[in-house]
C-alpha positions in Angstrom: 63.0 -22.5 14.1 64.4 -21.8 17.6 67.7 -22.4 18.3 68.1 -23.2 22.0 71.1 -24.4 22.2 74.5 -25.4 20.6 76.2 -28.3 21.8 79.5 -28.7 20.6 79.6 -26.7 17.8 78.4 -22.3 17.4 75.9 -20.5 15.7 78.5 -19.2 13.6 79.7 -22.8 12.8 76.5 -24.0 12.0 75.2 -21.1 9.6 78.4 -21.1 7.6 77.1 -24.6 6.9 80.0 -26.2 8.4 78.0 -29.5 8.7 75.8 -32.1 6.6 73.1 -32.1 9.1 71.2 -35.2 10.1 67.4 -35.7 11.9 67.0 -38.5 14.1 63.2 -39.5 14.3 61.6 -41.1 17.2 58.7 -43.0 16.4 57.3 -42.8 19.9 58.5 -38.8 20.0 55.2 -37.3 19.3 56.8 -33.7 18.8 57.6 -35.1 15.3 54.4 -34.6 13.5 53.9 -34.0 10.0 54.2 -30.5 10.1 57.1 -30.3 12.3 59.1 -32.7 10.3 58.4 -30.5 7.8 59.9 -27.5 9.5 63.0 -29.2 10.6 63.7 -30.3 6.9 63.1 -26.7 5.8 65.9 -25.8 8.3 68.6 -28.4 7.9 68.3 -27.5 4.1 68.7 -24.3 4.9 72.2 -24.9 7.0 73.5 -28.4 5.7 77.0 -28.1 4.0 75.5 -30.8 1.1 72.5 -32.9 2.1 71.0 -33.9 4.7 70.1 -37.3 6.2 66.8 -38.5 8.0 66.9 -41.6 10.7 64.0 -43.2 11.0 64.5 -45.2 14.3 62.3 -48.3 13.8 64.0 -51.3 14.9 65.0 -50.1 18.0 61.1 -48.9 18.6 60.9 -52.6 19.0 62.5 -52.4 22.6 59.9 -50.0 23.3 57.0 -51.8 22.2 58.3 -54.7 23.8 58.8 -53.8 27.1 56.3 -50.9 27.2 53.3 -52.3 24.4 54.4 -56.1 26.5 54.4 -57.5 23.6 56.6 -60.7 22.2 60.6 -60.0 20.7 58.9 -60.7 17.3 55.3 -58.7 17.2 56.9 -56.1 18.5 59.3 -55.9 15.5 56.8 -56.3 13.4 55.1 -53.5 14.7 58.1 -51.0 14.7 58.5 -51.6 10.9 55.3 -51.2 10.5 55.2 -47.4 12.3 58.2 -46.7 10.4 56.8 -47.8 7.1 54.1 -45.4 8.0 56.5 -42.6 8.7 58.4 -43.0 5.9 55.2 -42.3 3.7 54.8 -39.6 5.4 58.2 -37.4 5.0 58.2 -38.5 1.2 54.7 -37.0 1.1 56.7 -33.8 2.5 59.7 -34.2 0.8 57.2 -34.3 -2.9 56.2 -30.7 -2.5 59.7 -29.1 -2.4 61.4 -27.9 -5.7 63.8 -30.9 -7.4 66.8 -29.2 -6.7 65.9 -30.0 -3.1 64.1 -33.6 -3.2 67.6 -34.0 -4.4 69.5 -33.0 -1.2 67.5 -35.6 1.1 68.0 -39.1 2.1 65.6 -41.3 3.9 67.2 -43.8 5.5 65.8 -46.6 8.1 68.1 -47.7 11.2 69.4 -50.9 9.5 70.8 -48.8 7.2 72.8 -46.2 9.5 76.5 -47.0 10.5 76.1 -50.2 9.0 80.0 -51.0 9.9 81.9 -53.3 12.0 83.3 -50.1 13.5 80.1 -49.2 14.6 79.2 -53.1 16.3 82.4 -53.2 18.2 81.2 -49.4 19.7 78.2 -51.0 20.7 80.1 -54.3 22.1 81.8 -51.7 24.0 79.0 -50.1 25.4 76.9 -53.4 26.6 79.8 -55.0 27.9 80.3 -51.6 29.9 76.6 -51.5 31.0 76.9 -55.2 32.5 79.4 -54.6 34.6 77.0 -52.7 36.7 79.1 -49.7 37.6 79.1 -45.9 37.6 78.0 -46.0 33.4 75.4 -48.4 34.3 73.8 -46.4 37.0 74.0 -43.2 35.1 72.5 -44.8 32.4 69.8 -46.2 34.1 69.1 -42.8 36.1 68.5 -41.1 32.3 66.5 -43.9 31.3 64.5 -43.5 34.7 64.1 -39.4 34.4 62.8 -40.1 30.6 60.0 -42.7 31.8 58.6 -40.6 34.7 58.2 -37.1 33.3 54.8 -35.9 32.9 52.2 -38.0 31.0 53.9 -41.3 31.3 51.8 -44.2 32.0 54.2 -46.3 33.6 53.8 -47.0 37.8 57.3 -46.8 39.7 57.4 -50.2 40.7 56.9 -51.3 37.1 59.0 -48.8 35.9 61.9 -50.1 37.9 61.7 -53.4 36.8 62.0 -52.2 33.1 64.6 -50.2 33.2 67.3 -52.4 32.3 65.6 -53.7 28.8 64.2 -49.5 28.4 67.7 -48.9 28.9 69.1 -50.8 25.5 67.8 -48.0 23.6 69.9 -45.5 24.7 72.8 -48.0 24.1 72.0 -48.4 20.7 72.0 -44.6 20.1 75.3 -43.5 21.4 77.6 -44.8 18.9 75.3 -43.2 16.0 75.6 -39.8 17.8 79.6 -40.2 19.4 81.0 -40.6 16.1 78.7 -39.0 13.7 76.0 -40.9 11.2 77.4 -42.8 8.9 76.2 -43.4 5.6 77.1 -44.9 1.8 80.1 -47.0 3.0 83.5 -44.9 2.6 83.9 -41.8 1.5 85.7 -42.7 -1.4 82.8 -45.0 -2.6 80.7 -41.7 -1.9 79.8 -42.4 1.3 79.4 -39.7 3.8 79.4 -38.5 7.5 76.8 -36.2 8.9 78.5 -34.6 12.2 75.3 -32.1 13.3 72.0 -33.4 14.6 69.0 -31.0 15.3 66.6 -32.7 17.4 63.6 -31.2 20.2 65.7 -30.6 23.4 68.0 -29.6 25.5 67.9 -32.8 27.8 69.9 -34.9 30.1 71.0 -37.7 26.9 72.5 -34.9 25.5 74.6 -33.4 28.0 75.8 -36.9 28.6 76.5 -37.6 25.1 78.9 -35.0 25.0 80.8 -35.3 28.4 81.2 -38.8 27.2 83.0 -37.6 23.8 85.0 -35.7 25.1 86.2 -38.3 28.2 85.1 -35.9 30.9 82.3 -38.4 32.8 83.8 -41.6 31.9 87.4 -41.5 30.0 88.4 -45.0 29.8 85.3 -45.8 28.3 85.6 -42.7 25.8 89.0 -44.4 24.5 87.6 -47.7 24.4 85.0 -46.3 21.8 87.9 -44.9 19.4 86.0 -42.0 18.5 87.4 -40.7 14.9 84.8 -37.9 14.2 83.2 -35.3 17.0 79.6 -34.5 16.4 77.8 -31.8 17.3 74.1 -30.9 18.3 71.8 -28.3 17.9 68.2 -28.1 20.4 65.9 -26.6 17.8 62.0 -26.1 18.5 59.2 -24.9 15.7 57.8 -21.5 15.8 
């Protein structure tokens, strides 16, 4: 794995195992296949403090499929379920060939299931209610979701594009609050429940620059104590060999 860049946190930090480590995976992220799953499992084992945690981000696929696939609210949730079914076959498949001891250490977990809190609702209350008032945090969020859509290889026209960009831009709403205040999982921690603080995912990029100006109140500071963050995460841009 190479280690691009550490966001919040060091590479001392992070090999001392300072963190239980989570993956995020995009179903429409087509760096995530099979084999380099696989590698970034290997790693976060490798690093995590005790296990480590792997999002699969179905439901909110659907926004994509809706907006992008232009299909209907419900097909397109259908759909999203289904890819994540499919995904989730697949990392269990990679997750069977490593030693019990191992198997042991990973959770596969499907976005219903993450930060399922009413914490975690009012932080994305927060954030929608922010984004509707049409502002500086609604501009900057549509400027990300605008640079994401017109990179190289996207299909989308700019006059389409622009006329998406509100509903493209719900997704990176409903990510924030699982990155701001770590992923959340198993209830409280004295029911067993834990947090995992570090994310490894295929960057650096713009979302994540923002995502950590915003937790630590330097772009938009009002906001940032509105969102009552209790726990600081931290992220690591990691690429395969």
């Amino acid at each position: 794995m190479k280690i691009e860049e550490y966001l919040g946190t060091t590479k001392e930090e992070v090999e001392s195992r300072k963190y239980n480590i989570w993956i995020g995976i995009s179903l429409r992220n087509k760096y995530f296949t099979k084999e380099n799953i696989e590698k970034y499992i290997l790693w976060a084992l490798n690093y995590t403090k005790d296990d480590v945690l792997i999002v699969i981000a179905d439901r909110i696929e659907a926004i994509n499929i809706e907006v992008l696939d232009k299909y209907n609210k419900l097909r397109a949730f259908k759909v999203a379920l289904r890819k994540g079914d499919e995904k989730e076959k697949e990392i269990e498949m990679i997750i069977s060939k490593l030693p019990e001891e191992k198997r042991k250490m990973i959770k596969i977990i499907r976005w219903r299931e993450i930060n399922n809190t009413k914490y975690h609702d009012y932080r994305i209350e927060v954030l929608f209610e922010e984004f509707k008032k049409k502002g500086a945090f609604y501009n900057k969020i549509i400027e990300m979701a605008k640079n994401h859509w017109s990179k190289g290889g996207r299909t989308l026209t700019e006059n389409r594009l622009e006329k998406l960009l509100e509903k493209l831009s719900e997704y990176l709403l409903y990510e924030i609050p699982l990155f701001l205040n770590g992923a959340k999982y198993g209830g409280l921690p004295e029911k067993g429940g834990k947090t995992y603080l570090l994310n490894i995912y295929p960057g650096p990029g713009e979302f994540d620059d923002f995502l950590m100006d915003l937790q630590d109140g330097k772009s938009f500071p009002e906001l940032t104590q509105k969102l009552k963050i209790t726990d600081k995460f931290a992220m690591v841009s990691g690429f395969c060999d």
